[in-house]
C-alpha positions in Angstrom: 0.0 0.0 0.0 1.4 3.5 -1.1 1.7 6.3 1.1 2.6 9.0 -0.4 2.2 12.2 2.7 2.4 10.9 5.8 2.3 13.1 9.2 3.3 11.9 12.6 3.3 14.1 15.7 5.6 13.5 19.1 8.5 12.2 16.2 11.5 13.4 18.3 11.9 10.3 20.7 10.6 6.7 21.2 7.8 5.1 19.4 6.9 8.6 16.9 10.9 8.5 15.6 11.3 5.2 15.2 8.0 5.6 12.7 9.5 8.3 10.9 13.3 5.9 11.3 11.6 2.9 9.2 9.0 4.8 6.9 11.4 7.0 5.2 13.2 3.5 4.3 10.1 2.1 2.9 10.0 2.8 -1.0 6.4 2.9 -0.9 6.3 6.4 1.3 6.9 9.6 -0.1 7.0 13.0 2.4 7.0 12.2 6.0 6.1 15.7 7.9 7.3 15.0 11.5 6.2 17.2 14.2 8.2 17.8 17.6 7.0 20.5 20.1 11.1 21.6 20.8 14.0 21.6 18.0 16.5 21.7 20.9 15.0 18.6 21.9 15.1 16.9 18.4 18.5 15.7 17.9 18.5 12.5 16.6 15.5 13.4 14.3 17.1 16.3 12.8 20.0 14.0 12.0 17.7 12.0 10.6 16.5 14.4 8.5 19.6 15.3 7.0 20.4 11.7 5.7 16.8 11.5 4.4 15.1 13.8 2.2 11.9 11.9 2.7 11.7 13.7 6.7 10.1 17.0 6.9 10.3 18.1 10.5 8.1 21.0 11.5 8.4 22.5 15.4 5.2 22.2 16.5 3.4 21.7 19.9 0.0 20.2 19.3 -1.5 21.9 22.3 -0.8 25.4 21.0 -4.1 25.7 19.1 -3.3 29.5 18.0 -1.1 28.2 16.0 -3.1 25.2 14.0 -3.9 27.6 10.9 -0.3 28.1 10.0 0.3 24.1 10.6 -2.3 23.6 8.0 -0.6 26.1 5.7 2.8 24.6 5.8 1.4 20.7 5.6 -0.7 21.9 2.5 3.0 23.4 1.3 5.1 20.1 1.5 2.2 17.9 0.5 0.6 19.7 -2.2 -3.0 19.2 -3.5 -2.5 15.7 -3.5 -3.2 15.8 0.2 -2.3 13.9 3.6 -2.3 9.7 3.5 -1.9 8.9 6.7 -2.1 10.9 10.1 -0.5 9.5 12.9 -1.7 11.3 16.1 1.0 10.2 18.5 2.0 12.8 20.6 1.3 12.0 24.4 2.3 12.4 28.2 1.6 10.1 31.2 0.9 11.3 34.8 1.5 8.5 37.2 -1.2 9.9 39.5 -3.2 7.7 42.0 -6.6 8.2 43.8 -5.1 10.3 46.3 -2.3 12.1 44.3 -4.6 13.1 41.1 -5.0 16.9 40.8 -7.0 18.9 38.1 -3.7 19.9 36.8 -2.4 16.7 35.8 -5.7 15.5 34.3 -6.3 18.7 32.3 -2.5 18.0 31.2 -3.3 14.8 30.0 -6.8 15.2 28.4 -5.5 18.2 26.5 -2.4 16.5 25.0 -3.9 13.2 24.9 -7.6 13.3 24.1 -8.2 17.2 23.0 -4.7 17.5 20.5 -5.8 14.5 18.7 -9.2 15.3 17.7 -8.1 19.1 17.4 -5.3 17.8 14.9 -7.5 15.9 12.9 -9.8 18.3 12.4 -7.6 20.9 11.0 -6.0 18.4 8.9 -9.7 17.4 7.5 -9.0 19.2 3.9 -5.8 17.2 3.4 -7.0 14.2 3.9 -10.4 14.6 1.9 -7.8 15.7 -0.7 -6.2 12.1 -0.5 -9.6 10.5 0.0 -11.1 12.2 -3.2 -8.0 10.7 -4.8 -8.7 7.2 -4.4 -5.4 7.2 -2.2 -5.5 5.0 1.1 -6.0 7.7 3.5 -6.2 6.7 7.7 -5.9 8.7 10.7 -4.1 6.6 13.6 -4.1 7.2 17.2 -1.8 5.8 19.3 -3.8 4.9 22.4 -3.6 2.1 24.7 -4.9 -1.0 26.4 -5.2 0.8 29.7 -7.8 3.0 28.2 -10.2 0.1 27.9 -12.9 -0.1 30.2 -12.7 -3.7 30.1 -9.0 -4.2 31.0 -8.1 -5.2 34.1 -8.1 -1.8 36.5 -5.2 -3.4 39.2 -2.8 -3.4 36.1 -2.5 1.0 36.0 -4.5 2.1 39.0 -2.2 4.5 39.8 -2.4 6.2 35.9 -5.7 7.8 36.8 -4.9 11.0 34.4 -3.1 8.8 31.7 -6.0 6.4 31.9 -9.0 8.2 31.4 -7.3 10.4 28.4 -7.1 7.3 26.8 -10.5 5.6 27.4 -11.7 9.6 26.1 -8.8 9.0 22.8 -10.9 5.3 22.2 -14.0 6.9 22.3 -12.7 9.8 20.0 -11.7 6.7 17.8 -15.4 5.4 17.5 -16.7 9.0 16.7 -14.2 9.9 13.8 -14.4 6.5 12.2 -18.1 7.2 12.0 -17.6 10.3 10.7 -15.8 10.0 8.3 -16.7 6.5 7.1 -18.5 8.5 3.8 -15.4 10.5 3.2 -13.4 7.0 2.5 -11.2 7.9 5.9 -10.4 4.8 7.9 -9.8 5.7 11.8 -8.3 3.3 13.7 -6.4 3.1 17.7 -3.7 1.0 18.5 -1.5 -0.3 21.3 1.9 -0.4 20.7 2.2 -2.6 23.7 4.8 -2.3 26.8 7.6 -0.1 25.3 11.2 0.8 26.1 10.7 4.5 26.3 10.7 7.5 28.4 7.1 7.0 29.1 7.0 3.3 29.1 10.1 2.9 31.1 13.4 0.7 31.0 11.7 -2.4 32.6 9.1 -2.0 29.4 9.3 -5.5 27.3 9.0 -4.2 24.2 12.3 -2.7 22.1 11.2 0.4 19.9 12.1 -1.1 17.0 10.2 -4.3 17.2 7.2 -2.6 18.2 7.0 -0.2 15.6 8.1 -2.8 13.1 5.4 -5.1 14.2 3.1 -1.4 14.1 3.5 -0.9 10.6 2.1 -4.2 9.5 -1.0 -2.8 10.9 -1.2 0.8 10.2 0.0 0.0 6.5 -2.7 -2.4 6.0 -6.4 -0.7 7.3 -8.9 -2.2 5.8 -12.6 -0.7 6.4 -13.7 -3.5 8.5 -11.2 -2.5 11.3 -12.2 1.2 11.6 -13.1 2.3 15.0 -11.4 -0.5 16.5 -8.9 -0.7 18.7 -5.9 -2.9 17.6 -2.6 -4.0 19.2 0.6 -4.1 17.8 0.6 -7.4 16.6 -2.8 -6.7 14.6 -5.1 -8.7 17.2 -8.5 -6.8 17.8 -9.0 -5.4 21.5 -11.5 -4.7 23.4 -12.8 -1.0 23.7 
């Protein structure tokens, strides 16, 4: 499956650069627009970047909705009017917050990065990815969620990721509303779990290497068919539970 514009938020570390790492060395992908809410922090993609002419990177912070109408206006640049293939809405932070330690802060924090951004994103980015649709291209939006935003998981395994939890149960749901939505547009909409990863958010006892995950990732998100929009899928393409 061809994907021509690709867009991935949250690409300077972990699971969103190792996507942008094995795209651009797919011959099947064209420009990959990665977004990353600090250059200073962006090292090792702006290295990247410079070996690969494939990586666009763009600075910005997906909360900062004052500044979604000149994102818009530079994706539309690099992608032209043939529009956006695949949105990956990846960008995400995890407060560790139990019962008795949650505060409004922390869940405002992670609602707004990892529920509100998502949607928000997505919605700017409608127009580009109609223009792909209209094409007859493939065209998905994927959002990296997890098992721990199901409310049929077990609760024991995260009950001290109140804020982190709930976002995601709110991304799942988000999930199910787009891939309604936008069913008649041609638009697949799909969440997945990347599993247990060895990252700054899913720590170094995580069981999962980034590059296994997201290689095992790909076979997923490169293959959406219409029968798995709305659902939630895990890494190694097994249907979850919502």
């Amino acid at each position: 499956m061809v994907h021509k514009n690709i867009l991935i938020t949250g690409s300077n570390r972990g699971i969103g650069f190792q996507l942008c790492k094995q795209l651009s060395q797919l011959n099947t992908t064209g420009n990959i627009i990665a977004t990353t809410r600090s250059g200073s922090n962006s090292c090792d993609l702006n290295r990247l970047s410079a070996v690969n002419k494939k990586i666009k990177v763009l600075a910005f912070d997906t909360t900062d909705y004052t500044r979604y109408d000149r994102f818009l206006d530079d994706c539309h640049r690099i992608v032209g009017n043939r529009g956006l293939n695949l949105l990956v809405n990846n960008a995400g932070v995890m407060a560790r917050d139990s019962l008795m330690s949650v505060t409004p802060d922390s869940l405002n924090d992670n609602f707004n990065v990892n529920s509100i951004a998502p949607l928000m994103v997505t919605q700017k980015l409608l127009p580009l990815l109609k223009m792909s649709a209209n094409y007859g291209d493939p065209t998905a939006v994927v959002n990296i969620s997890s098992t721990l935003g199901s409310t049929v998981g077990r609760v024991e395994a995260g009950k001290q990721y109140y804020p982190y939890r709930i976002s995601k149960a709110s991304l799942n749901m988000i999930t199910k509303l787009l891939a309604y939505d936008l069913s008649e547009d041609h638009i697949r909409v799909i969440a997945v779990h990347p599993g247990w990863v060895k990252t700054d958010m899913g720590s170094k006892q995580a069981l999962l290497e980034p590059e296994f995950a997201v290689k095992s990732l790909l076979k997923v998100i490169l293959n959406i068919d219409s029968s798995l929009s709305g659902k939630l899928i895990n890494y190694d393409g097994k249907v979850l539970q919502l």
